[in-house]
NUDREN-200812 format. One record per residue (C-alpha): residue number from 1; x, y, z. Coordinates in steps of 0.05 Angstrom, whole numbers. Layout:
- num,px,py,pz
- NUM,X,Y,Z
...
END
This chain:
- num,px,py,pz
- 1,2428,1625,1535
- 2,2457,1567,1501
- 3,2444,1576,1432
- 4,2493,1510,1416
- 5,2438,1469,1453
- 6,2375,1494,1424
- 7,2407,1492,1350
- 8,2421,1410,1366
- 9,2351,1397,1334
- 10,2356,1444,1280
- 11,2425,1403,1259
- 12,2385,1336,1270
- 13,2330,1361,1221
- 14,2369,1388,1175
- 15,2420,1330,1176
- 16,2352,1290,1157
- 17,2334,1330,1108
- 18,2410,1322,1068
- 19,2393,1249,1074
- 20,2330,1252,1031
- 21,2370,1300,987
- 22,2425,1248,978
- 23,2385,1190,970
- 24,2332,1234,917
- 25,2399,1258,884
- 26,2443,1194,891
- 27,2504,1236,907
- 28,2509,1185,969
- 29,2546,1232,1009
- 30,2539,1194,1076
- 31,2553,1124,1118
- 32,2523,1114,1183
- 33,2593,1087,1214
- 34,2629,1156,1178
- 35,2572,1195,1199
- 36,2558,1172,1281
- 37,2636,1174,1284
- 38,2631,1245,1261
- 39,2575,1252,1306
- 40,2608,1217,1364
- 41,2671,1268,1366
- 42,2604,1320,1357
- 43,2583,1291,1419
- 44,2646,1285,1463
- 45,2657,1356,1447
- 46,2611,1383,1470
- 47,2615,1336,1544
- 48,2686,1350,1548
- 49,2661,1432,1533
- 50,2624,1419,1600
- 51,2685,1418,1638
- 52,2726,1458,1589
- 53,2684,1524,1584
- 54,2700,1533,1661
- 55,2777,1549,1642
- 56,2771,1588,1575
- 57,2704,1632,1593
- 58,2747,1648,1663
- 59,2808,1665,1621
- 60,2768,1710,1585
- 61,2729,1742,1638
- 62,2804,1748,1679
- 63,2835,1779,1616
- 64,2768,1828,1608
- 65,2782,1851,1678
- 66,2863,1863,1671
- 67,2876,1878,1603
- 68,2814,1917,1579
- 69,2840,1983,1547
- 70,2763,2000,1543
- 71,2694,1982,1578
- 72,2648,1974,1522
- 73,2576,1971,1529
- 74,2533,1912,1500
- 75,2476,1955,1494
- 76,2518,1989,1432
- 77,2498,1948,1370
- 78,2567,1983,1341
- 79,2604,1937,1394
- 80,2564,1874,1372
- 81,2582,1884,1302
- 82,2658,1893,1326
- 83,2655,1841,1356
- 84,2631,1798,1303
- 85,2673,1813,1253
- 86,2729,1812,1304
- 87,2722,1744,1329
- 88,2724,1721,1251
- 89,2780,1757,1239
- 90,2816,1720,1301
- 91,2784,1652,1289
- 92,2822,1657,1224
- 93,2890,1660,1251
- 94,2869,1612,1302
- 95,2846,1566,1247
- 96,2898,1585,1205
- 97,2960,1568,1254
- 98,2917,1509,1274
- 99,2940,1478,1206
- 100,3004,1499,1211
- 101,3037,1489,1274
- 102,3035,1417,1296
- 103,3013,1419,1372
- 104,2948,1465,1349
- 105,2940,1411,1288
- 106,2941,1360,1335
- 107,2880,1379,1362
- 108,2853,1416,1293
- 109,2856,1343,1246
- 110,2794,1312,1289
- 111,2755,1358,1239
- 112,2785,1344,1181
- 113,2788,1263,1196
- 114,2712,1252,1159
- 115,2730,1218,1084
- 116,2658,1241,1064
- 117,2632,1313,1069
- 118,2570,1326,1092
- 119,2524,1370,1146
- 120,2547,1306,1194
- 121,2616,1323,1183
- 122,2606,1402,1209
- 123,2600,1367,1283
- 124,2656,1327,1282
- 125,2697,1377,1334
- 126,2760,1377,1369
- 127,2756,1360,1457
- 128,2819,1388,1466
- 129,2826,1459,1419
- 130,2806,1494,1483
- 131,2880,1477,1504
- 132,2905,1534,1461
- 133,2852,1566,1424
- 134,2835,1618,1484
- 135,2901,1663,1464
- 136,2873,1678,1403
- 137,2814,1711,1420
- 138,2848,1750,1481
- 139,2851,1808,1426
- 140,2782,1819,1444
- 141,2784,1822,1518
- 142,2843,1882,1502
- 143,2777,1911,1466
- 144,2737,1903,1525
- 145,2692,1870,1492
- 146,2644,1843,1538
- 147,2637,1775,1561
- 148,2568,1758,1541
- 149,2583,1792,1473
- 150,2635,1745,1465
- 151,2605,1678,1478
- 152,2551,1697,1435
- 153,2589,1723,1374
- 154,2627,1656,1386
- 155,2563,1611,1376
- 156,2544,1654,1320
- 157,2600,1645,1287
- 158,2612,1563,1297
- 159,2525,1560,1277
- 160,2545,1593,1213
- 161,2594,1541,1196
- 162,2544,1484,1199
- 163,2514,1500,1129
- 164,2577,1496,1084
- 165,2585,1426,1092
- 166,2551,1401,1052
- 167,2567,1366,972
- 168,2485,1398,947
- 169,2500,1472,940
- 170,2537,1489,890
- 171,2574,1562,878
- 172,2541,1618,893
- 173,2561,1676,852
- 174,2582,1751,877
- 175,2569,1710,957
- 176,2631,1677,942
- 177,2678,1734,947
- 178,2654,1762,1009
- 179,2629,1702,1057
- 180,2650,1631,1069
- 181,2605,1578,1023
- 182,2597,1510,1007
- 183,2642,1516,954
- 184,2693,1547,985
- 185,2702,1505,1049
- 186,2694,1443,1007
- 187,2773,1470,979
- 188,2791,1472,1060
- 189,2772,1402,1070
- 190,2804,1373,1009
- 191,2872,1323,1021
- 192,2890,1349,947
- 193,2963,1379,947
- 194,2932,1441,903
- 195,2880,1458,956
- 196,2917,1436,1020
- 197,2921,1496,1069
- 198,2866,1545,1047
- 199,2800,1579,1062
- 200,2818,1586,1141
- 201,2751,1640,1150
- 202,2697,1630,1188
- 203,2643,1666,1165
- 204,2692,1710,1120
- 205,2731,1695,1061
- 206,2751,1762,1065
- 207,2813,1744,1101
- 208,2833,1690,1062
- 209,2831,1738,999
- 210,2865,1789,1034
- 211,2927,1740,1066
- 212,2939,1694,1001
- 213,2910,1631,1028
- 214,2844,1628,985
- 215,2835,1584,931
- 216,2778,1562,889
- 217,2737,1497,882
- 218,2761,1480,810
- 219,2718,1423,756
- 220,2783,1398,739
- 221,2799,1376,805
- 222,2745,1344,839
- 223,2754,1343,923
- 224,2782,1283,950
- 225,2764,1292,1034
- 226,2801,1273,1089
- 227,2872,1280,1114
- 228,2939,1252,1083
- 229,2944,1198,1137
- 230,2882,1170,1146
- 231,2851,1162,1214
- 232,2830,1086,1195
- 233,2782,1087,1255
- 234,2712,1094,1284
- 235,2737,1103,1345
- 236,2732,1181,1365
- 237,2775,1182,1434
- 238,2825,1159,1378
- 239,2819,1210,1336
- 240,2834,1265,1385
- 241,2887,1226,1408
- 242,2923,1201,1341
- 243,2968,1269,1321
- 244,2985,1279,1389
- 245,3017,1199,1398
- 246,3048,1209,1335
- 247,3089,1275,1357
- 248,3105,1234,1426
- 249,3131,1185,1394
- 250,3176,1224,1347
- 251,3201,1261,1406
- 252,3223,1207,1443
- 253,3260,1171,1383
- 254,3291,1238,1367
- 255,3363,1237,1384
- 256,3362,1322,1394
- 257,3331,1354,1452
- 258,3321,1412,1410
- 259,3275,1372,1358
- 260,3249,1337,1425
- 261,3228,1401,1437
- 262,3208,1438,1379
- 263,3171,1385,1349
- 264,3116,1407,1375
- 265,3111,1479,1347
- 266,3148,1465,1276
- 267,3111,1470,1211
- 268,3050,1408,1213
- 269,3084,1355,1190
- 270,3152,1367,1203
- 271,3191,1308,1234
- 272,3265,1301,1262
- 273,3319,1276,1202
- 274,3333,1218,1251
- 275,3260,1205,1262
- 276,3238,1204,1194
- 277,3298,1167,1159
- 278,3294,1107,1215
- 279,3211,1112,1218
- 280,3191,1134,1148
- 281,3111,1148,1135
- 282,3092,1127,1063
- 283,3065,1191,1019
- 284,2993,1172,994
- 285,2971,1159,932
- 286,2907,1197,917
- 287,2897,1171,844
- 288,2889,1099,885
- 289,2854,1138,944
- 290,2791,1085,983
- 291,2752,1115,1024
- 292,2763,1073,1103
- 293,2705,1026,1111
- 294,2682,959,1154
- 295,2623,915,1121
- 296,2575,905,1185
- 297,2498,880,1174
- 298,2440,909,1173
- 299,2423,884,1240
- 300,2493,915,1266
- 301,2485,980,1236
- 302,2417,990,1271
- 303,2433,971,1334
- 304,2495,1022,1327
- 305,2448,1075,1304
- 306,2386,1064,1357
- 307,2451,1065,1420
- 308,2474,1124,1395
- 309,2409,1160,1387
- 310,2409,1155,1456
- 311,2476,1175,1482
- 312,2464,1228,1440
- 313,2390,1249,1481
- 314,2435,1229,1546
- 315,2487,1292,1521
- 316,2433,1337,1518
- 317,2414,1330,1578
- 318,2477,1336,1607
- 319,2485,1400,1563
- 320,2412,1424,1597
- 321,2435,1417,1670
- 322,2509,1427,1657
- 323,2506,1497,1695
- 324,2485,1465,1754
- 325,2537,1406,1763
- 326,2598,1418,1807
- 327,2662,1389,1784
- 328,2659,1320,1795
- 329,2588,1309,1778
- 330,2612,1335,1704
- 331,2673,1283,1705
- 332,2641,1230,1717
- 333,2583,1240,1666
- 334,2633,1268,1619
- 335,2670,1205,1632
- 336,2604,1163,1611
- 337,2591,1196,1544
- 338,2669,1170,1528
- 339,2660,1104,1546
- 340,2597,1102,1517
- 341,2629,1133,1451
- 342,2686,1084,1451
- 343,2649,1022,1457
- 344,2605,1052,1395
- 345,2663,1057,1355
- 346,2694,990,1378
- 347,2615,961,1350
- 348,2620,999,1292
- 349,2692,964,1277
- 350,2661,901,1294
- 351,2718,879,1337
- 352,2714,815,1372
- 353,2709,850,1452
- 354,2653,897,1425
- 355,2594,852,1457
- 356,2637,857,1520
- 357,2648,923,1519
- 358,2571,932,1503
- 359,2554,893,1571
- 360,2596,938,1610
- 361,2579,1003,1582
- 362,2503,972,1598
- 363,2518,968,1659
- 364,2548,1028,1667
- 365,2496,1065,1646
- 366,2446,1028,1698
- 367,2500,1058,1749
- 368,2499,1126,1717
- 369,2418,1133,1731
- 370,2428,1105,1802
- 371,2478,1156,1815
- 372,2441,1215,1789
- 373,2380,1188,1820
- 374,2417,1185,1888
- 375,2442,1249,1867
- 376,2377,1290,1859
- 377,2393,1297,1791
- 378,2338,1262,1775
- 379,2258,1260,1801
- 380,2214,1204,1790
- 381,2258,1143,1809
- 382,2199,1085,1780
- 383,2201,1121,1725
- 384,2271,1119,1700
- 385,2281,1046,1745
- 386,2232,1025,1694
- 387,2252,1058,1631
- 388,2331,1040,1649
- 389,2305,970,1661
- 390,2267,967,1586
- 391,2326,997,1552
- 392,2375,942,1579
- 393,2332,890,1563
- 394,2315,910,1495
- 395,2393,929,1487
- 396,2409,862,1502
- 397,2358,837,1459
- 398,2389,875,1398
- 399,2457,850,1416
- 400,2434,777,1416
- 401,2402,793,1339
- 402,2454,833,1320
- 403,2491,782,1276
- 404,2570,791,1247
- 405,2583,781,1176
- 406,2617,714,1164
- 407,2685,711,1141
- 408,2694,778,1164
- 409,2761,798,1209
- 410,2759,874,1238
- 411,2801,922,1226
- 412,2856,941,1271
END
């Protein structure tokens, strides 16, 4: 059972709910172009997990069936409780290193990119932490902890997470010392030099306590979210791909082969002596900190919102069939929801190839039904002929009323 896919509504209501919240409380804790870009790398996610889940589910299955010093029995609620706490206790290493070793933060900063903090910013997730993320959980396959215990523990523990993001709770007493909160993960989210690098649990702050990484959300330093060099983009195939162009590019300008090749495993943020004197990266200024933002209209911002409402019912339904497509059928829908994602974010930086990009990706969803329709992916060909054939038109309706902002240049 997926429990990811049957929590998406859950998330959606209780992402509406913070809205009312923020707007009742005027904390104004979201923007729609922050929050659908969070929502966006949400989204590609959990496509790109389509294809992912193949490798690191058979990794784990492989490593059950060669390294297992036991057999344990899911039937035991002892090994479902092991497991639990198990998996937390390896996500925080996981997370942990994942801040600290520049390939794993690479794919770890997609998380962290969001300048506001909110239940929106809980889904902004990595596409490509499955790369490495596998070996720290192969612990539990030495367990023989079973497979099915595993994935499960595994969605516990991310569904967990969703609720401490979020700026309306504040602490929460004797909870804080055991479990992760609110408060707590607001700390791990912070760009401030006094809270950089801690709260790495998942569920736990146990660990955290226990390994000298904790530290406490303080009055007299208020969060300021994000990461020290700003993404500066809605654009969320960027913003898996930004860390890992800027650790190619210092290892090609790097005169060593050794810091060619290290790079990638020193300490995050650690740059070759060459590198850095000839390309130096400017330290920010927090007490002159602005948030990274594009004016659009009103008639803009809808449009962006009512196109991504339904890539993000298109995901679903590729999450609700994605144990039936082979290979290639997952690539190239997979392959869709990035496109469609990218010419989102181009919209949502009102660049000046955003309509264009909006005709194609039109078009390539008409080709997308077709395909599934020839497929047998899809029953009822008037009916989504016809509904495929509304959308585009109103689409291009919207587009046509969807007016720019005069005197206003996007941002690069």
């Amino acid at each position: 059972m997926n429990l990811i896919l049957f929590a998406v509504p859950f998330f959606l209501l209780l992402i509406a709910l913070e809205l009312i919240a923020d707007w009742r409380s005027g904390k104004h804790t979201y923007r729609l172009s922050d929050t659908i870009n969070s929502l966006s790398a949400g989204v590609l996610s959990r496509a790109v997990g389509i294809l992912t889940k193949f490798a690191t589910v058979g990794i784990y299955l492989l490593s059950l069936d060669y390294l297992a010093v036991w057999q344990l029995s899911a039937d035991s609620l002892w090994v479902w409780l092991l497991a639990f706490v198990a998996y937390d206790f390896c996500y925080y290493w996981n997370h942990r290193l994942g801040h600290e070793m520049n390939v794993l933060w690479a794919a770890h900063s997609v998380h962290h990119q969001s300048e506001d903090y909110n239940l929106g910013t809980a889904l902004r997730q990595t596409s490509t932490g499955w790369l490495f993320s596998w070996i720290f959980y192969l612990p539990m396959a030495v367990l023989g902890i079973p497979g099915e215990v595993f994935i499960t523990v595994a969605a516990l523990n991310l569904l967990y997470q969703f609720w401490v993001h979020t700026q309306h709770i504040g602490k929460l007493g004797w909870y804080e010392w055991f479990f992760v909160t609110p408060s707590n993960h607001r700390v791990h989210h912070a760009q401030n030099p006094l809270y950089i690098d801690r709260n790495y649990g998942g569920v736990f702050i146990i660990w955290d306590r226990l390994f000298g990484t904790f530290h406490e959300e303080l009055d007299s330093e208020p969060v300021i979210f994000g990461v020290t060099k700003p993404l500066a983009s809605w654009n969320p195939l960027w913003a898996n791909a930004q860390f890992y162009v800027q650790l190619w590019n210092d290892a090609v300008r790097a005169e060593r082969w050794q810091d060619k090749l290290t790079i990638w495993f020193r300490r995050t943020g650690w740059r070759p002596a060459d590198v850095a004197a000839r390309y130096p990266m400017a330290t920010p200024d927090l007490t002159q900190f602005r948030k990274f933002d594009i004016a659009l209209s009103r008639a803009q911002q809808v449009y962006a919102a009512c196109q991504f409402a339904v890539t993000v019912l298109g995901t679903v339904g590729l999450m609700a069939v994605g144990e039936q497509l082979g290979l290639g059928s997952a690539l190239l829908l997979s392959a869709w929801v990035a496109f469609t994602l990218y010419a989102t974010g181009a919209w949502l930086e009102d660049r000046p190839n955003a309509r264009l990009l909006e005709g194609l990706r039109l078009l390539a969803s008409t080709a997308t039904v077709l395909w599934l329709l020839a497929s047998g992916l899809l029953s009822g060909a008037a009916f989504w002929l016809g509904l495929s054939a509304v959308y585009v038109a109103l689409s291009v309706w919207g587009m046509g009323h969807s007016k720019r902002l005069p005197d206003h240049a996007a941002s690069a």
